[in-house]
C-alpha positions as CSV (number, residue, x, y, z in Angstrom):
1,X,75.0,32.3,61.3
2,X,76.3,33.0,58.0
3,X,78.4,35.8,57.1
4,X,77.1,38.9,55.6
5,X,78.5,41.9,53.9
6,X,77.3,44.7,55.4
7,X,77.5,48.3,55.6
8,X,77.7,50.5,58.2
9,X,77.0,54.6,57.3
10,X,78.1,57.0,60.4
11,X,80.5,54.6,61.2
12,X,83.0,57.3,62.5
13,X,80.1,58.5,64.9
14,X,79.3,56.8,68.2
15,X,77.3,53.8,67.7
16,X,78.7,53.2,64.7
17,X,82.2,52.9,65.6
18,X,80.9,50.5,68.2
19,X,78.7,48.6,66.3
20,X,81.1,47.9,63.2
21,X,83.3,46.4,65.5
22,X,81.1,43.9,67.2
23,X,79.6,43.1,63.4
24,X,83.2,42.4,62.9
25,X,83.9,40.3,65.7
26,X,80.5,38.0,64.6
27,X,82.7,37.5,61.2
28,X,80.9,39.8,59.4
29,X,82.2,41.4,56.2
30,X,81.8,45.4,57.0
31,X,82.5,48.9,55.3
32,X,82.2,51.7,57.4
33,X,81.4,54.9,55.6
34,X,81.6,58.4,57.2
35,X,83.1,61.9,56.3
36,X,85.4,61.2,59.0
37,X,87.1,58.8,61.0
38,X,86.6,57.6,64.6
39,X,87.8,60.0,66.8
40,X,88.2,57.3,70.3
41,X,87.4,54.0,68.9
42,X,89.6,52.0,66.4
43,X,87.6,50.9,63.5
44,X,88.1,47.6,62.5
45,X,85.8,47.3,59.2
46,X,87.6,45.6,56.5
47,X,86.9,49.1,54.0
48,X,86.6,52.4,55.6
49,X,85.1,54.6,53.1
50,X,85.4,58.7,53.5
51,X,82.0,59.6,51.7
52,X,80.3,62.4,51.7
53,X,76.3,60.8,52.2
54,X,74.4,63.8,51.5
55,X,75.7,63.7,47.5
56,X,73.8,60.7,45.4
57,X,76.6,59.4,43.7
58,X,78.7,59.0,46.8
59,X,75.8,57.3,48.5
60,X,75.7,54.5,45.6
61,X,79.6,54.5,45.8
62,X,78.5,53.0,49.7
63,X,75.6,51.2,48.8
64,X,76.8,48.6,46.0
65,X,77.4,45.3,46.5
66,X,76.1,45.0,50.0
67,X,73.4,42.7,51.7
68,X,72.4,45.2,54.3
69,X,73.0,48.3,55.5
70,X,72.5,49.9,59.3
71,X,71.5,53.4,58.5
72,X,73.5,55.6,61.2
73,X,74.8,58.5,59.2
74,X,73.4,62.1,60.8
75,X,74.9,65.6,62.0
76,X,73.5,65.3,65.3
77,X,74.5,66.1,69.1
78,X,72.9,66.8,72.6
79,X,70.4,69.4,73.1
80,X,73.1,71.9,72.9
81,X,73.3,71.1,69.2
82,X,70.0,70.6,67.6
83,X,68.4,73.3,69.6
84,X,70.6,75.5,68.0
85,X,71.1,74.1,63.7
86,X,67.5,73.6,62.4
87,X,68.4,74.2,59.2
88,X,71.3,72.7,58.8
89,X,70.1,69.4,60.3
90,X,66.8,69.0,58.4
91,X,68.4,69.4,55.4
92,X,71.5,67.3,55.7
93,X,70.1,64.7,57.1
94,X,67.1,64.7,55.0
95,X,69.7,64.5,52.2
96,X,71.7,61.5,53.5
97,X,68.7,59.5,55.0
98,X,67.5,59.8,51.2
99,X,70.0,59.3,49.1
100,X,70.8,56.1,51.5
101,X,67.3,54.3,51.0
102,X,67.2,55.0,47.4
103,X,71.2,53.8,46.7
104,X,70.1,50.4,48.9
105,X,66.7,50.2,46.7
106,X,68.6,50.4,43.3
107,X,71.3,48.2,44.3
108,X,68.8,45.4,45.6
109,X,70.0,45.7,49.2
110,X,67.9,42.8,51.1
111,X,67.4,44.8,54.5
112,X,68.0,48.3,55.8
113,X,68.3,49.2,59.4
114,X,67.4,53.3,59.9
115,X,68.3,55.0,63.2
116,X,65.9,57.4,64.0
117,X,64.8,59.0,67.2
118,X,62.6,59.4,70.1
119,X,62.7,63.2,69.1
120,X,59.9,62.2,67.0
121,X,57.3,61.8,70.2
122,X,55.2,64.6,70.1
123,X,55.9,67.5,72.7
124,X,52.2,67.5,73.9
125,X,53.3,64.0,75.2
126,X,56.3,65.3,77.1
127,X,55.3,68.5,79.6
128,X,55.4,66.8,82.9
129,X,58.6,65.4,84.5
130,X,56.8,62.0,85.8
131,X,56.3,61.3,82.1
132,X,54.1,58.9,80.7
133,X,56.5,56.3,79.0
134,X,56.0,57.1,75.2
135,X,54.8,54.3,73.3
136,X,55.6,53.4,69.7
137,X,52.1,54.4,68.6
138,X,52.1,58.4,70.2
139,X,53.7,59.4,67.4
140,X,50.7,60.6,66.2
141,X,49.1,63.3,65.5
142,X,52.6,64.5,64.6
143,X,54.7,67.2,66.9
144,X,58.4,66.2,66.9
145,X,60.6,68.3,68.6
146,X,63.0,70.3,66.9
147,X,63.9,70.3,63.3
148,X,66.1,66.8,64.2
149,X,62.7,65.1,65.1
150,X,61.0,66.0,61.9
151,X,63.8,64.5,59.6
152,X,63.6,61.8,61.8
153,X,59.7,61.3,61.0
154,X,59.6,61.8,57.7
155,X,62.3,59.3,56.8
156,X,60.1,57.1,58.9
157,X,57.4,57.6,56.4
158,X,59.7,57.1,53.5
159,X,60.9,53.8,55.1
160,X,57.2,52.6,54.7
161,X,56.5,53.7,51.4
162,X,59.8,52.1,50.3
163,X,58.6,48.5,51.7
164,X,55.1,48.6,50.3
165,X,56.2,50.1,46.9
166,X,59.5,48.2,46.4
167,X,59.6,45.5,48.6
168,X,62.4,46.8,50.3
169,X,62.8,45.2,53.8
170,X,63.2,47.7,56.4
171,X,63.6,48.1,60.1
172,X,63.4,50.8,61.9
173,X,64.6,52.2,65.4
174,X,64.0,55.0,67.9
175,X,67.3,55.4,69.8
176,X,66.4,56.9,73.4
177,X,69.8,58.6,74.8
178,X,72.6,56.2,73.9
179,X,75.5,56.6,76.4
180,X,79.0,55.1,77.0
181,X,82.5,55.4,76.8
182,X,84.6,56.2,73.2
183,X,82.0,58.9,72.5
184,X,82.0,62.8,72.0
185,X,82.7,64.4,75.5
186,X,83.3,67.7,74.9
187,X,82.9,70.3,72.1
188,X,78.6,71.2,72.3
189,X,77.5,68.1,70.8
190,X,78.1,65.7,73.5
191,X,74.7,64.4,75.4
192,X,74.0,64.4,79.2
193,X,76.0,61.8,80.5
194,X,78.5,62.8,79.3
195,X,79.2,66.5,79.7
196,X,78.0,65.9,83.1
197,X,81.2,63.0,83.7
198,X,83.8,66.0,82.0
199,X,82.2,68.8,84.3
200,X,82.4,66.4,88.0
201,X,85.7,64.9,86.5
202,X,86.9,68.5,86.2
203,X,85.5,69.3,89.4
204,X,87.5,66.5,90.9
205,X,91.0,67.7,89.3
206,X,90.3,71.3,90.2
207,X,88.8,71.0,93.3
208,X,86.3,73.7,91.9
209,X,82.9,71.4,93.0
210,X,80.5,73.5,91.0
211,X,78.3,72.2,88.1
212,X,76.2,74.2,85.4
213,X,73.2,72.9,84.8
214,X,70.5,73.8,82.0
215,X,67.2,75.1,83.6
216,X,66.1,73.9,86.9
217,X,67.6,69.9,86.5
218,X,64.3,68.6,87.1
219,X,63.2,67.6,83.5
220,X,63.8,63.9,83.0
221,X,65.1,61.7,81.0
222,X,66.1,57.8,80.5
223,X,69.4,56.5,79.5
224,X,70.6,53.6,77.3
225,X,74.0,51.8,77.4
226,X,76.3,51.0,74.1
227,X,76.3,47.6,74.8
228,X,72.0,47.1,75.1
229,X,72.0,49.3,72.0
230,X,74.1,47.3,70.5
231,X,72.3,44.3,71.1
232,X,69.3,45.4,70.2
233,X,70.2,46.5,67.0
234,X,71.3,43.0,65.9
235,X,68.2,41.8,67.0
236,X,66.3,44.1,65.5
237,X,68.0,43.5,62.2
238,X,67.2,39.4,62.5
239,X,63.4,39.7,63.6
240,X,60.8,40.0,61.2
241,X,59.4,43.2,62.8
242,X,59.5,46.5,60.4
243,X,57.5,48.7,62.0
244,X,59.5,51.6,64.3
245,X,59.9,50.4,67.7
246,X,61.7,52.3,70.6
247,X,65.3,51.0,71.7
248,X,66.0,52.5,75.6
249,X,66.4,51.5,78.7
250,X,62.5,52.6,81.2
251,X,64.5,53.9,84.0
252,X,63.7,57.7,84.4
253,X,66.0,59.9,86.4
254,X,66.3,63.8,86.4
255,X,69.0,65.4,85.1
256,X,70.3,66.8,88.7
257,X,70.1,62.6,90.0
258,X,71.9,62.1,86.9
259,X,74.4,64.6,88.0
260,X,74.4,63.5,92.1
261,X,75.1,60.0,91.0
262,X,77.6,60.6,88.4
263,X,79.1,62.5,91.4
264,X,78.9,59.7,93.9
265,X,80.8,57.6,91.0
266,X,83.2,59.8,91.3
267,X,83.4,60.6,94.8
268,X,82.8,63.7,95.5
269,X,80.1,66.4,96.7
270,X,78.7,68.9,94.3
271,X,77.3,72.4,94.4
272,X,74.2,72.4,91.6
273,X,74.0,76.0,89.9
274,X,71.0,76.4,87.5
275,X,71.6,78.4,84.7
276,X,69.9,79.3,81.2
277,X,70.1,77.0,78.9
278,X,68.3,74.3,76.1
279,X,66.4,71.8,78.2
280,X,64.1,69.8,75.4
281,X,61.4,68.3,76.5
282,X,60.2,68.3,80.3
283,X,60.2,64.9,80.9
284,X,61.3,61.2,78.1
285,X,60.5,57.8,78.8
286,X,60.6,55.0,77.1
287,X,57.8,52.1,76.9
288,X,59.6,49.0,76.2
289,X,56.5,46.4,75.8
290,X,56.6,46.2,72.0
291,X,60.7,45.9,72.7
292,X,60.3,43.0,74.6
293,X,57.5,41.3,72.6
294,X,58.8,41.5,69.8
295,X,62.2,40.5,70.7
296,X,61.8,38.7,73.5
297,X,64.8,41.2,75.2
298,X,65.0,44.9,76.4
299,X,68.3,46.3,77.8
300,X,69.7,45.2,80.8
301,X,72.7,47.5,81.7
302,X,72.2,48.9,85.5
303,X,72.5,53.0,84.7
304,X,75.0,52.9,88.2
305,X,77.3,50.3,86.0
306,X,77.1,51.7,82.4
307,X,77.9,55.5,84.1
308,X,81.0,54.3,86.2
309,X,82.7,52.9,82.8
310,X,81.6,56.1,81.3
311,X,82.6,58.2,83.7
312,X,86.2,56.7,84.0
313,X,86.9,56.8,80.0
314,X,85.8,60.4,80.2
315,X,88.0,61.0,83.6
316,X,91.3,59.4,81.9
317,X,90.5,61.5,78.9
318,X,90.7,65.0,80.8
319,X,94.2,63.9,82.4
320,X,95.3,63.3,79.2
321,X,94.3,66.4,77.6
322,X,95.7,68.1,80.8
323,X,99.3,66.3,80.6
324,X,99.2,67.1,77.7
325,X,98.8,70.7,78.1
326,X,101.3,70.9,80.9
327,X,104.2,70.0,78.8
328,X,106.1,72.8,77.7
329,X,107.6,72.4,74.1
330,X,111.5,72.6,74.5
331,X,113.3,75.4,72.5
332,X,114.9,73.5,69.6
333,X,118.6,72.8,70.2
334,X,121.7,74.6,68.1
335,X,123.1,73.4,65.4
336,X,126.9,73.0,65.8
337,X,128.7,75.6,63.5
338,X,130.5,73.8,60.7
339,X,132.4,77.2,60.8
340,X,135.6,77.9,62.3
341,X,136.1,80.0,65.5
342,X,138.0,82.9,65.3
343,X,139.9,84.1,68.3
Protein backbone atom coordinates (compact mmCIF):
# COMPACT_ATOMS: atom_id res chain seq x y z
CA UNK A 1 0.00 0.00 0.00
CA UNK A 2 1.51 3.16 -0.85
CA UNK A 3 1.48 6.10 1.25
CA UNK A 4 -1.03 8.86 0.96
CA UNK A 5 -1.44 12.28 2.24
CA UNK A 6 -4.49 12.62 3.62
CA UNK A 7 -6.74 14.71 5.46
CA UNK A 8 -8.75 14.19 8.19
CA UNK A 9 -11.63 17.25 9.06
CA UNK A 10 -13.18 16.77 12.73
CA UNK A 11 -10.25 15.29 13.74
CA UNK A 12 -10.57 16.64 17.37
CA UNK A 13 -14.04 14.84 17.45
CA UNK A 14 -14.46 11.19 18.22
CA UNK A 15 -13.84 9.15 15.26
CA UNK A 16 -11.56 11.37 14.03
CA UNK A 17 -9.13 11.45 16.71
CA UNK A 18 -9.35 7.63 16.35
CA UNK A 19 -9.11 7.32 12.85
CA UNK A 20 -6.11 9.80 12.29
CA UNK A 21 -4.18 7.76 14.44
CA UNK A 22 -4.64 4.37 12.84
CA UNK A 23 -4.10 6.27 9.22
CA UNK A 24 -0.98 7.18 10.98
CA UNK A 25 0.06 3.96 12.09
CA UNK A 26 -0.63 2.51 8.20
CA UNK A 27 2.29 5.20 7.32
CA UNK A 28 0.07 7.55 6.09
CA UNK A 29 0.83 11.26 5.75
CA UNK A 30 -2.19 13.09 7.84
CA UNK A 31 -3.45 16.61 8.82
CA UNK A 32 -6.06 16.71 11.14
CA UNK A 33 -8.15 19.85 11.01
CA UNK A 34 -10.67 20.92 13.73
CA UNK A 35 -11.59 24.13 15.73
CA UNK A 36 -10.34 22.25 18.59
CA UNK A 37 -8.11 19.70 19.77
CA UNK A 38 -8.75 16.16 21.11
CA UNK A 39 -10.10 16.36 24.33
CA UNK A 40 -9.02 12.17 25.47
CA UNK A 41 -7.09 10.99 22.64
CA UNK A 42 -3.53 12.12 21.62
CA UNK A 43 -3.50 13.09 18.05
CA UNK A 44 -0.70 11.89 16.26
CA UNK A 45 -1.20 13.59 12.63
CA UNK A 46 1.97 14.99 11.38
CA UNK A 47 -0.07 18.86 11.06
CA UNK A 48 -2.81 19.63 13.21
CA UNK A 49 -4.60 22.45 11.78
CA UNK A 50 -7.14 24.79 14.10
CA UNK A 51 -9.55 25.78 11.20
CA UNK A 52 -12.62 27.13 11.34
CA UNK A 53 -14.62 24.76 8.29
CA UNK A 54 -17.60 26.59 8.04
CA UNK A 55 -15.52 29.81 6.44
CA UNK A 56 -14.38 29.02 2.55
CA UNK A 57 -11.05 30.23 2.74
CA UNK A 58 -10.22 28.22 5.82
CA UNK A 59 -11.64 25.15 4.18
CA UNK A 60 -9.08 25.54 1.09
CA UNK A 61 -6.37 26.41 3.69
CA UNK A 62 -7.32 22.30 4.72
CA UNK A 63 -8.00 21.10 1.42
CA UNK A 64 -4.70 21.86 -0.63
CA UNK A 65 -2.27 19.57 -1.45
CA UNK A 66 -4.00 16.53 -0.30
CA UNK A 67 -4.96 13.09 -2.16
CA UNK A 68 -8.07 12.47 0.00
CA UNK A 69 -9.93 13.68 2.56
CA UNK A 70 -12.37 11.70 5.25
CA UNK A 71 -15.15 14.23 5.66
CA UNK A 72 -15.85 14.13 9.65
CA UNK A 73 -16.22 17.66 10.53
CA UNK A 74 -19.97 18.35 12.24
CA UNK A 75 -21.49 20.12 15.56
CA UNK A 76 -23.24 17.04 16.53
CA UNK A 77 -24.11 15.05 19.89
CA UNK A 78 -26.73 12.50 21.25
CA UNK A 79 -30.26 13.07 21.08
CA UNK A 80 -29.94 15.47 23.87
CA UNK A 81 -28.17 17.75 21.41
CA UNK A 82 -29.70 17.78 18.04
CA UNK A 83 -33.16 17.59 19.46
CA UNK A 84 -32.58 20.66 20.93
CA UNK A 85 -30.12 23.15 18.00
CA UNK A 86 -31.95 22.85 14.58
CA UNK A 87 -30.79 25.84 13.54
CA UNK A 88 -27.66 25.94 14.49
CA UNK A 89 -26.85 22.48 13.12
CA UNK A 90 -28.41 22.73 9.66
CA UNK A 91 -26.65 25.65 9.11
CA UNK A 92 -23.14 24.93 10.27
CA UNK A 93 -22.89 21.88 9.07
CA UNK A 94 -24.43 22.74 5.87
CA UNK A 95 -21.65 25.33 5.71
CA UNK A 96 -18.73 23.04 6.44
CA UNK A 97 -20.03 19.92 4.47
CA UNK A 98 -19.95 22.65 1.57
CA UNK A 99 -17.27 24.48 1.69
CA UNK A 100 -15.33 20.89 2.17
CA UNK A 101 -16.49 19.22 -1.18
CA UNK A 102 -16.07 22.33 -3.14
CA UNK A 103 -12.14 23.12 -1.48
CA UNK A 104 -11.44 19.06 -2.45
CA UNK A 105 -13.10 19.72 -6.07
CA UNK A 106 -10.91 22.91 -6.87
CA UNK A 107 -7.84 21.48 -5.44
CA UNK A 108 -8.24 18.16 -7.56
CA UNK A 109 -8.62 15.92 -4.46
CA UNK A 110 -8.82 12.19 -6.02
CA UNK A 111 -11.39 10.78 -3.32
CA UNK A 112 -13.58 12.21 -0.59
CA UNK A 113 -15.00 10.16 2.19
CA UNK A 114 -18.37 12.10 3.76
CA UNK A 115 -19.73 10.91 7.19
CA UNK A 116 -23.26 11.25 7.19
CA UNK A 117 -26.02 9.52 9.16
CA UNK A 118 -28.60 7.09 9.69
CA UNK A 119 -30.69 10.22 10.82
CA UNK A 120 -31.47 10.44 7.24
CA UNK A 121 -34.00 7.15 7.32
CA UNK A 122 -37.23 8.39 7.19
CA UNK A 123 -39.31 8.49 10.61
CA UNK A 124 -42.29 6.60 8.84
CA UNK A 125 -39.66 3.78 8.79
CA UNK A 126 -38.84 3.97 12.50
CA UNK A 127 -42.38 3.74 14.80
CA UNK A 128 -42.17 0.33 16.16
CA UNK A 129 -39.47 -0.91 18.58
CA UNK A 130 -38.93 -4.48 16.57
CA UNK A 131 -37.81 -2.23 13.70
CA UNK A 132 -37.41 -3.29 10.29
CA UNK A 133 -33.56 -2.99 9.66
CA UNK A 134 -33.35 0.12 7.38
CA UNK A 135 -31.87 -0.43 4.24
CA UNK A 136 -29.71 1.86 2.16
CA UNK A 137 -32.51 2.43 -0.34
CA UNK A 138 -35.56 3.65 2.44
CA UNK A 139 -34.20 6.82 2.25
CA UNK A 140 -36.74 7.69 0.12
CA UNK A 141 -39.45 9.48 -0.16
CA UNK A 142 -37.44 11.80 2.13
CA UNK A 143 -38.31 12.31 6.15
CA UNK A 144 -35.03 12.57 8.06
CA UNK A 145 -35.28 13.19 11.45
CA UNK A 146 -34.40 16.33 12.95
CA UNK A 147 -32.65 19.22 11.34
CA UNK A 148 -29.14 16.98 11.72
CA UNK A 149 -30.76 14.37 9.23
CA UNK A 150 -31.66 16.85 6.63
CA UNK A 151 -28.01 18.34 6.38
CA UNK A 152 -27.02 14.98 6.34
CA UNK A 153 -29.27 14.26 3.11
CA UNK A 154 -28.75 17.01 1.24
CA UNK A 155 -24.94 16.81 1.30
CA UNK A 156 -25.74 13.36 0.15
CA UNK A 157 -27.28 14.77 -2.85
CA UNK A 158 -24.46 17.17 -3.41
CA UNK A 159 -21.96 14.30 -3.15
CA UNK A 160 -23.72 12.86 -6.27
CA UNK A 161 -24.02 15.82 -8.22
CA UNK A 162 -20.31 16.47 -7.48
CA UNK A 163 -19.26 12.88 -9.13
CA UNK A 164 -21.46 13.10 -12.15
CA UNK A 165 -20.58 16.86 -12.88
CA UNK A 166 -16.86 16.89 -11.86
CA UNK A 167 -15.72 13.61 -11.72
CA UNK A 168 -15.04 13.84 -8.23
CA UNK A 169 -14.74 10.40 -6.62
CA UNK A 170 -16.79 10.11 -3.65
CA UNK A 171 -17.80 7.71 -0.90
CA UNK A 172 -20.22 8.04 1.30
CA UNK A 173 -21.27 6.57 4.80
CA UNK A 174 -24.16 6.33 7.23
CA UNK A 175 -22.67 5.99 10.71
CA UNK A 176 -25.28 4.05 13.01
CA UNK A 177 -24.31 4.99 16.81
CA UNK A 178 -20.50 4.84 17.03
CA UNK A 179 -19.41 4.05 20.61
CA UNK A 180 -16.11 3.47 22.55
CA UNK A 181 -13.73 4.73 24.82
CA UNK A 182 -11.74 8.46 24.35
CA UNK A 183 -15.09 9.95 23.52
CA UNK A 184 -17.46 12.72 24.99
CA UNK A 185 -19.01 11.29 28.30
CA UNK A 186 -20.48 13.95 29.85
CA UNK A 187 -21.65 17.56 29.08
CA UNK A 188 -25.36 16.87 26.84
CA UNK A 189 -23.68 15.81 23.75
CA UNK A 190 -22.50 12.42 24.70
CA UNK A 191 -24.68 9.38 23.07
CA UNK A 192 -26.23 6.32 24.91
CA UNK A 193 -23.50 4.29 25.80
CA UNK A 194 -22.00 6.46 27.14
CA UNK A 195 -24.09 8.62 29.51
CA UNK A 196 -25.51 5.41 30.57
CA UNK A 197 -21.54 4.00 31.71
CA UNK A 198 -21.11 7.78 33.63
CA UNK A 199 -24.70 7.38 35.33
CA UNK A 200 -24.08 3.23 36.60
CA UNK A 201 -20.34 4.22 37.15
CA UNK A 202 -21.65 7.02 39.35
CA UNK A 203 -24.10 4.78 40.85
CA UNK A 204 -21.35 2.52 41.70
CA UNK A 205 -19.16 5.31 43.61
CA UNK A 206 -22.17 6.64 45.27
CA UNK A 207 -23.98 3.83 46.06
CA UNK A 208 -27.03 5.85 44.86
CA UNK A 209 -28.31 2.74 42.24
CA UNK A 210 -30.81 4.90 40.40
CA UNK A 211 -30.69 5.73 36.64
CA UNK A 212 -32.79 8.43 34.54
CA UNK A 213 -33.88 7.25 31.64
CA UNK A 214 -35.53 9.19 28.62
CA UNK A 215 -39.19 7.95 28.01
CA UNK A 216 -40.19 4.48 28.70
CA UNK A 217 -36.47 2.76 27.67
CA UNK A 218 -38.13 0.60 25.32
CA UNK A 219 -37.21 2.40 21.91
CA UNK A 220 -34.30 0.67 20.35
CA UNK A 221 -31.43 1.11 18.98
CA UNK A 222 -28.14 -0.74 17.52
CA UNK A 223 -24.60 0.02 18.47
CA UNK A 224 -21.32 0.24 16.57
CA UNK A 225 -17.70 -0.11 17.99
CA UNK A 226 -14.64 2.39 17.18
CA UNK A 227 -12.60 -0.23 16.06
CA UNK A 228 -15.45 -1.87 13.18
CA UNK A 229 -15.99 1.87 12.33
CA UNK A 230 -12.83 2.20 11.86
CA UNK A 231 -12.34 -0.55 9.63
CA UNK A 232 -14.93 0.05 7.67
CA UNK A 233 -14.10 3.28 6.81
CA UNK A 234 -10.69 2.28 5.29
CA UNK A 235 -12.54 -0.15 3.40
CA UNK A 236 -14.86 1.97 2.28
CA UNK A 237 -12.37 4.43 1.15
CA UNK A 238 -10.42 1.42 -1.10
CA UNK A 239 -13.61 -0.15 -2.73
CA UNK A 240 -14.95 1.20 -5.75
CA UNK A 241 -18.49 1.59 -4.20
CA UNK A 242 -19.82 5.43 -4.14
CA UNK A 243 -23.09 5.12 -3.49
CA UNK A 244 -24.19 5.73 0.51
CA UNK A 245 -24.11 2.60 2.34
CA UNK A 246 -24.90 2.08 6.14
CA UNK A 247 -21.79 1.41 8.55
CA UNK A 248 -23.34 -0.42 12.10
CA UNK A 249 -23.32 -3.22 13.82
CA UNK A 250 -27.58 -5.42 13.24
CA UNK A 251 -27.78 -6.11 16.82
CA UNK A 252 -30.85 -4.33 18.27
CA UNK A 253 -31.17 -3.83 22.01
CA UNK A 254 -33.48 -1.32 24.01
CA UNK A 255 -32.20 1.32 25.68
CA UNK A 256 -33.21 -0.13 29.30
CA UNK A 257 -31.00 -3.75 28.06
CA UNK A 258 -28.49 -1.34 27.16
CA UNK A 259 -28.63 0.14 30.59
CA UNK A 260 -29.14 -3.65 32.62
CA UNK A 261 -26.06 -4.79 30.72
CA UNK A 262 -23.88 -1.91 31.10
CA UNK A 263 -24.94 -2.50 34.71
CA UNK A 264 -23.95 -6.21 34.88
CA UNK A 265 -20.42 -4.88 33.34
CA UNK A 266 -20.21 -3.05 36.14
CA UNK A 267 -21.57 -5.14 38.76
CA UNK A 268 -24.24 -3.86 40.20
CA UNK A 269 -28.21 -3.75 40.41
CA UNK A 270 -30.17 -0.83 39.16
CA UNK A 271 -33.36 0.92 39.85
CA UNK A 272 -34.80 2.20 36.19
CA UNK A 273 -36.73 5.60 36.63
CA UNK A 274 -38.45 6.89 33.48
CA UNK A 275 -38.48 10.35 32.99
CA UNK A 276 -39.33 13.09 30.24
CA UNK A 277 -36.95 13.42 27.90
CA UNK A 278 -35.75 13.37 23.77
CA UNK A 279 -36.10 9.71 22.74
CA UNK A 280 -35.70 10.00 18.53
CA UNK A 281 -37.03 7.57 16.81
CA UNK A 282 -38.96 4.41 18.31
CA UNK A 283 -36.92 1.91 17.15
CA UNK A 284 -32.96 1.93 14.46
CA UNK A 285 -31.61 -0.85 12.83
CA UNK A 286 -29.32 -1.37 10.63
CA UNK A 287 -29.37 -3.71 7.37
CA UNK A 288 -25.91 -4.64 6.68
CA UNK A 289 -26.36 -6.79 3.21
CA UNK A 290 -25.08 -4.06 0.91
CA UNK A 291 -22.08 -3.69 3.84
CA UNK A 292 -21.09 -7.06 3.42
CA UNK A 293 -21.43 -7.28 -0.39
CA UNK A 294 -19.80 -4.81 -1.13
CA UNK A 295 -16.98 -5.14 1.16
CA UNK A 296 -16.97 -8.45 1.78
CA UNK A 297 -16.89 -7.39 5.88
CA UNK A 298 -19.45 -5.92 8.42
CA UNK A 299 -18.37 -5.33 12.07
CA UNK A 300 -17.55 -7.86 14.27
CA UNK A 301 -17.14 -6.34 17.87
CA UNK A 302 -19.45 -8.34 20.49
CA UNK A 303 -21.69 -5.18 22.05
CA UNK A 304 -20.83 -7.16 25.72
CA UNK A 305 -16.92 -6.57 24.74
CA UNK A 306 -16.87 -3.08 23.05
CA UNK A 307 -19.20 -1.81 26.29
CA UNK A 308 -16.81 -3.27 29.10
CA UNK A 309 -13.74 -1.22 27.52
CA UNK A 310 -16.10 1.59 27.30
CA UNK A 311 -17.51 1.36 30.40
CA UNK A 312 -14.02 1.20 32.25
CA UNK A 313 -12.39 4.35 30.31
CA UNK A 314 -15.53 6.16 31.34
CA UNK A 315 -15.32 4.60 35.10
CA UNK A 316 -11.49 5.74 35.53
CA UNK A 317 -12.55 9.00 34.13
CA UNK A 318 -15.18 9.83 36.93
CA UNK A 319 -12.42 8.86 39.68
CA UNK A 320 -10.35 11.16 38.31
CA UNK A 321 -12.56 13.98 38.08
CA UNK A 322 -13.56 13.03 41.68
CA UNK A 323 -9.84 12.98 43.07
CA UNK A 324 -9.49 15.60 41.60
CA UNK A 325 -12.24 17.42 43.20
CA UNK A 326 -11.39 16.13 46.68
CA UNK A 327 -8.17 17.89 46.90
CA UNK A 328 -8.29 20.94 48.67
CA UNK A 329 -5.88 23.69 47.33
CA UNK A 330 -3.31 24.52 50.17
CA UNK A 331 -3.23 28.23 51.40
CA UNK A 332 -0.13 29.65 49.83
CA UNK A 333 2.83 29.69 52.18
CA UNK A 334 4.44 33.14 53.84
CA UNK A 335 6.99 34.76 52.55
CA UNK A 336 9.90 35.25 55.10
CA UNK A 337 10.21 38.97 56.01
CA UNK A 338 13.38 40.44 54.69
CA UNK A 339 12.59 42.92 57.55
CA UNK A 340 14.00 43.02 60.85
CA UNK A 341 12.13 42.16 64.09
CA UNK A 342 11.69 44.60 66.53
CA UNK A 343 11.38 43.65 70.12
Amino acid sequence: MSAKKILVTGAGGFIGSHLVNRLVEEGHYVRGVDIKESDFLPCFAEEFLLLDLRNYDEALTAAEGMDEIYALAADMGGMGFISNHHAEILHGNTMIDFNTIEAARVHGVDKLLYASSACIYPNYKQTETDVTALKEDDAYPADPQDAYGWEKLTTEKLLHHYRLDYGLETRCVRFHNIYGPEGTWDGGREKAPAALSRKIAAALLSGDHRIEIWGDGEQTRSFCHIDDCLEGLIRLMASDHHEPINLGNDRLISINALAELIADLAGIQIHLQHIEGPEGVRGRNSDNSQLREVLGWEPSVDLEEGLKKTYSWILTQLQKRIANATIQPQPPRSTPSTTPAYV
